[in-house]
C-alpha positions in Angstrom: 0.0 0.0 0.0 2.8 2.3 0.9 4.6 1.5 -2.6 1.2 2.1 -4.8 1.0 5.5 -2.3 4.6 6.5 -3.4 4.1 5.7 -7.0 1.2 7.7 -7.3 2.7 11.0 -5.9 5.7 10.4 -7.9 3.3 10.4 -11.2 1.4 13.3 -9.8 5.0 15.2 -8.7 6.3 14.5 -12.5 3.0 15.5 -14.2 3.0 18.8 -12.5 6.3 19.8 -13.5 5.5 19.2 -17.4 2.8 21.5 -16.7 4.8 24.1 -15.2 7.3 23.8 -17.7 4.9 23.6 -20.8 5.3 27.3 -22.6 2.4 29.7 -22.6 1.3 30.2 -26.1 0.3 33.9 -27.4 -3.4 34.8 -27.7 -4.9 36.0 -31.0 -5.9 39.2 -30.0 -2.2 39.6 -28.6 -0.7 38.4 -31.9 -2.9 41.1 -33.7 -1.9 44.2 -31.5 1.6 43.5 -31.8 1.3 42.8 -35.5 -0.8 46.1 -36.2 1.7 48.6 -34.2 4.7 46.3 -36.0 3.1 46.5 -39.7 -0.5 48.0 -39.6 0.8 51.1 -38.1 3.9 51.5 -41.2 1.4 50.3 -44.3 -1.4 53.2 -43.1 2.0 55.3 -43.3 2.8 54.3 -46.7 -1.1 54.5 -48.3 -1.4 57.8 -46.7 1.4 58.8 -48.6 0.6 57.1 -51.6 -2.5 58.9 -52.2 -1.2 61.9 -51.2 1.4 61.6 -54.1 -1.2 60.8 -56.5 -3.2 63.9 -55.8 0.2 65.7 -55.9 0.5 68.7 -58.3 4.1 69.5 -57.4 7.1 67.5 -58.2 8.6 68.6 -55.2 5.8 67.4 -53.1 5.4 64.1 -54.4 9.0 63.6 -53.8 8.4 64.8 -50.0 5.8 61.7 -50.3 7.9 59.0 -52.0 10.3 59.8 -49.3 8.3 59.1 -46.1 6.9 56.4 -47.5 10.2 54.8 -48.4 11.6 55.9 -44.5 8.7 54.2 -43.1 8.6 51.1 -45.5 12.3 50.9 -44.1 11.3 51.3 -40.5 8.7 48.6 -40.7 11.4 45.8 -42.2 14.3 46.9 -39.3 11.6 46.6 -36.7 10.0 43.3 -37.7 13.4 41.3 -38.8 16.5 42.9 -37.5 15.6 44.4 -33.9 14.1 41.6 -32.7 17.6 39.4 -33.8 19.1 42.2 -31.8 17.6 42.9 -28.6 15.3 40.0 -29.0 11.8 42.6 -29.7 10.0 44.2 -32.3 8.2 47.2 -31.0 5.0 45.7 -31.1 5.7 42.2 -29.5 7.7 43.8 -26.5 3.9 45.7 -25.7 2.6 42.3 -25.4 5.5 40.6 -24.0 5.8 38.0 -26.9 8.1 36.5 -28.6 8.5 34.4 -31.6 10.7 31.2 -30.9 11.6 28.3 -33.0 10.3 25.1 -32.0 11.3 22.4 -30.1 14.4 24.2 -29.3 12.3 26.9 -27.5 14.6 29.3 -28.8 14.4 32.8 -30.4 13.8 32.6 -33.7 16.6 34.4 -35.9 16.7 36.9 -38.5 16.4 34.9 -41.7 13.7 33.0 -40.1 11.9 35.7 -39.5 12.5 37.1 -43.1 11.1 33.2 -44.6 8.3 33.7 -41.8 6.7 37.1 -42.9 7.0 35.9 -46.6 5.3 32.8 -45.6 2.7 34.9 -44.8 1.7 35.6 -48.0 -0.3 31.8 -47.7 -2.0 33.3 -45.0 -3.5 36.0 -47.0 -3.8 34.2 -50.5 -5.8 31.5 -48.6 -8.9 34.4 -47.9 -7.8 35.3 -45.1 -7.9 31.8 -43.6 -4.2 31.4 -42.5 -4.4 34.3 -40.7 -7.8 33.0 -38.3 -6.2 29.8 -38.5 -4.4 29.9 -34.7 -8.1 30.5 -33.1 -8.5 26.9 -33.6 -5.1 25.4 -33.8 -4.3 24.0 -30.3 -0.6 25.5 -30.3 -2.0 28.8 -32.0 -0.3 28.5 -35.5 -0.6 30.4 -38.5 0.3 28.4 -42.0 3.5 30.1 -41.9 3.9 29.0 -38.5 3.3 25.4 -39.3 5.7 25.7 -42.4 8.7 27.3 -40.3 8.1 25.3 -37.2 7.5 28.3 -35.2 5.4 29.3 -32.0 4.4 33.1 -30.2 4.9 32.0 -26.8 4.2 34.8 -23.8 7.6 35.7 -22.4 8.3 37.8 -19.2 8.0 41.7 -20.4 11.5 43.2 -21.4 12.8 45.6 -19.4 12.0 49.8 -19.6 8.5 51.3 -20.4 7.1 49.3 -24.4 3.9 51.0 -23.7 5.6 54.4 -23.6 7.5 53.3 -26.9 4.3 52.4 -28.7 2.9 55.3 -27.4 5.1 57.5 -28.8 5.4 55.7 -32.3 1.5 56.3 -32.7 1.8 59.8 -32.0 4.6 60.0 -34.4 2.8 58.4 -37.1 -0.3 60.3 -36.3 1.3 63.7 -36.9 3.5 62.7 -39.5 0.1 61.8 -41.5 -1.7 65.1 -40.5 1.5 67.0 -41.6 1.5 65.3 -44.7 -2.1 66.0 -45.1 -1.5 69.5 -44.1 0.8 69.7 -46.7 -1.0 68.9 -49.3 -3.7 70.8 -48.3 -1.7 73.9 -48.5 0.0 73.6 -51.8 -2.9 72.3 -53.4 -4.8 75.5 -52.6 -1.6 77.8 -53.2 -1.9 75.7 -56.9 -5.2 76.3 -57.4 -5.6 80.1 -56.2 -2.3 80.4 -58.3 -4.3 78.6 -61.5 -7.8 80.6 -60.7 -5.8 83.7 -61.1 -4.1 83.1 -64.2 -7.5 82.2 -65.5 -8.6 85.6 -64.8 -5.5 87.4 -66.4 -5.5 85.3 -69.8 -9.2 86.0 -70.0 -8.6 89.7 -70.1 -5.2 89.9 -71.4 -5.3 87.1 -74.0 -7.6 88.6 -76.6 -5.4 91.8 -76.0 -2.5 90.1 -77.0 -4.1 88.7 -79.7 -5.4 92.0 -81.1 -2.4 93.6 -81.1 -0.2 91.1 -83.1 -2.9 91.1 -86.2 -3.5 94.2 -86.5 -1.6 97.1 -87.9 -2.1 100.1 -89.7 -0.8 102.1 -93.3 0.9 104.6 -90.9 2.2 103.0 -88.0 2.8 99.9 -89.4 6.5 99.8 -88.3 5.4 100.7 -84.9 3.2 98.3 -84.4 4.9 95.3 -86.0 7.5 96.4 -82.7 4.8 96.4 -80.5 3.7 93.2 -81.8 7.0 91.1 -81.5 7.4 92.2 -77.7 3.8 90.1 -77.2 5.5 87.1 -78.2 7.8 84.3 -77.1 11.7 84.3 -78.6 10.5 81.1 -80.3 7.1 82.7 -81.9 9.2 85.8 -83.0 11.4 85.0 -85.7 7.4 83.5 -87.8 5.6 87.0 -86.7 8.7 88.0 -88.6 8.7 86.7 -91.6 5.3 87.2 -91.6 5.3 91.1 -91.3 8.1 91.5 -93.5 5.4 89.7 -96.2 3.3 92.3 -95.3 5.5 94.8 -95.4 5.8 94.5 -99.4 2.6 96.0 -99.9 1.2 97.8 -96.3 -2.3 97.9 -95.5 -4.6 98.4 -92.7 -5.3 95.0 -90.7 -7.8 95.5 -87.9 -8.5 92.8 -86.0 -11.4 92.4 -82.2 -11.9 89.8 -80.5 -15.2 89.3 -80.4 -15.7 85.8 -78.5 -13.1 83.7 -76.6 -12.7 80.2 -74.6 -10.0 79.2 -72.2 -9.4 75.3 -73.4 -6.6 75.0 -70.7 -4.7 77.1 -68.4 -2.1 76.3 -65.6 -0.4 78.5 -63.6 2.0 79.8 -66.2 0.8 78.2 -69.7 -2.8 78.7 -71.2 -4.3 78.0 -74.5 -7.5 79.9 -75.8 -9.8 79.6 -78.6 -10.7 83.2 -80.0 -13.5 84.5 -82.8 -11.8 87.1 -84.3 -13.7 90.2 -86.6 -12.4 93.1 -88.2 -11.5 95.0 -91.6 -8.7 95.0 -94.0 -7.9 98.2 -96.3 -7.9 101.6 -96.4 -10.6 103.2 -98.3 -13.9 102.0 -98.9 -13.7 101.3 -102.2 -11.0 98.6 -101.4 -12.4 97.6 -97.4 -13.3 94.6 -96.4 -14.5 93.2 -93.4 -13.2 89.6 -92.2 -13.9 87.0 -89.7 -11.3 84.4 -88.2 -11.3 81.5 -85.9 -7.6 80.9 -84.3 -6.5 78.7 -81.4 -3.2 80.6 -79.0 -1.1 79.4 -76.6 -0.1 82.0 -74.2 2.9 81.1 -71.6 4.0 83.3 -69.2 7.7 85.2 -68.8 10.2 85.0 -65.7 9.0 88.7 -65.4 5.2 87.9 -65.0 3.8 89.5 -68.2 1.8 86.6 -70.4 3.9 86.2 -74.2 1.8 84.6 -77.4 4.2 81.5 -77.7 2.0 80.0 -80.8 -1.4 81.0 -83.5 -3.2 78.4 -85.4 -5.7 79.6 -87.7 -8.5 77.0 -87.0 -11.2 79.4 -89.5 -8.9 81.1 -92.2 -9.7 84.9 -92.7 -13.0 85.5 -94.7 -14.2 88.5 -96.2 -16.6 90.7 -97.5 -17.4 93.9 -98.5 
């Protein structure tokens, strides 16, 4: 009786130490904290950015964009594969005192298999999702990559300092780096479009200006006004308005042309194209004066010095007349 006695407390003695020594395994919701501060947190980062690029009307903004989201890309990879091969954490797995260890060895797992782990993932999201839900019912709380790298997220005693302070202050960090982002964008995009909205107004009253003043000329001050004319336009524009004039030239005239109706196709902050309806009269006496219409389509670009220069003219209705 005493033997049986002795056996049985022996058994009991032995199956409590397994028990104490069996590792506590990581709880789902634990698993997707940590994995949310480690990843979530960075890939909200990095779409923020992403849309802010594509709404970007600066180059130097969008480059402003590609940068943070390239900075924080980077921060997400150092924090999930090479901190925790150094101080044995990743930000968001020291919060919730886990770990990732290799199994049986019970060990840490290292940086390459962390590397093969997170790109194992990629079963857990092809398979809808699945691989991902899959440790809610697995008794040792395995994802797919988990089972395929032998692998475990055990609960470890909490490392040493303040994590929650840490994650804290990451969250503000990201917060503000989004909202300064946003902020911006917000600011150039309406400097851009004030900028655009008033270069719409100038074309509208100076273009058919401009345009007036190139075409027309008169018997008298022809010379003058071909001057006048050539300081409207781009250097690239200039030497055709002069080979045009100097056509004209051959046998002067009176040219009178008004704008009568314009459209602004396009206009950016220092380019714009307008479509004008152009009437006037041609000669100088009425036995030889004629009265003509026009349809032309001008691209106007703006100078270093501010003032808006004809840079092209296509006659989209040639000159027709009557008397």
């Amino acid at each position: 009786m005493t033997v049986g006695q002795e056996t049985t407390s022996a058994e009991a003695v032995s199956t409590g130490s397994e028990l104490e020594a069996a590792p506590a395994l990581a709880s789902w919701p634990a698993r997707a904290g940590a994995f949310a501060l480690d990843v979530v947190l960075g890939v909200a980062i990095i779409a923020v950015m992403a849309l802010l690029g594509y709404a970007a009307r600066a180059d130097g903004t969008l480059w402003v964009y590609a940068a943070v989201a390239t900075v924080a890309a980077a921060a997400v990879l150092v924090n999930r594969w090479l901190l925790p091969s150094i101080t044995g954490w990743s930000l968001g797995r020291s919060l919730f005192a886990i770990r990732v260890e290799r199994v049986p060895a019970g060990v840490p797992a290292g940086m390459g298999r962390l590397i093969l782990r997170d790109l194992a993932h990629l079963l857990d999201t092809v398979a809808v999702l699945l691989g991902w839900l899959w440790p809610l019912w697995d008794p040792r709380h395995r994802t797919f990559a988990d089972l395929l790298l032998h692998t475990e997220v055990r609960v470890v005693p909490a490392p040493e300092g303040d994590p929650a302070r840490r994650a804290g202050q990451v969250l503000v960090a990201g917060a503000l780096v989004c909202v300064a982002a946003v902020g911006l964008s917000y600011g150039v995009q309406f400097r851009h479009d004030r900028a655009v909205d008033e270069a719409r107004h100038q074309i509208s009253e100076q273009g058919p200006k401009i345009v007036e003043h190139v075409l027309s000329y008169g018997i008298d001050t022809y010379q003058n006004d071909f001057k006048t004319a050539q300081a409207l336009v781009t250097d690239g524009y200039r030497d055709q308005l002069i080979k045009q004039q100097q056509a004209v030239s051959k046998k002067p005239t009176t040219n009178q042309y008004y704008a009568v109706s314009s459209a602004i196709l396009s206009a950016g902050t220092d380019q714009a194209t307008m479509l004008l309806a152009l009437q006037g009269q041609r000669g100088v006496d009425a036995n030889t004066l004629r009265f003509i219409t026009a349809t032309v389509r001008v691209d106007f670009v703006k100078s270093p010095d501010g003032k808006w220069q004809l840079s092209n003219l296509t006659v989209l209705k040639s000159p027709r007349g009557g008397r």
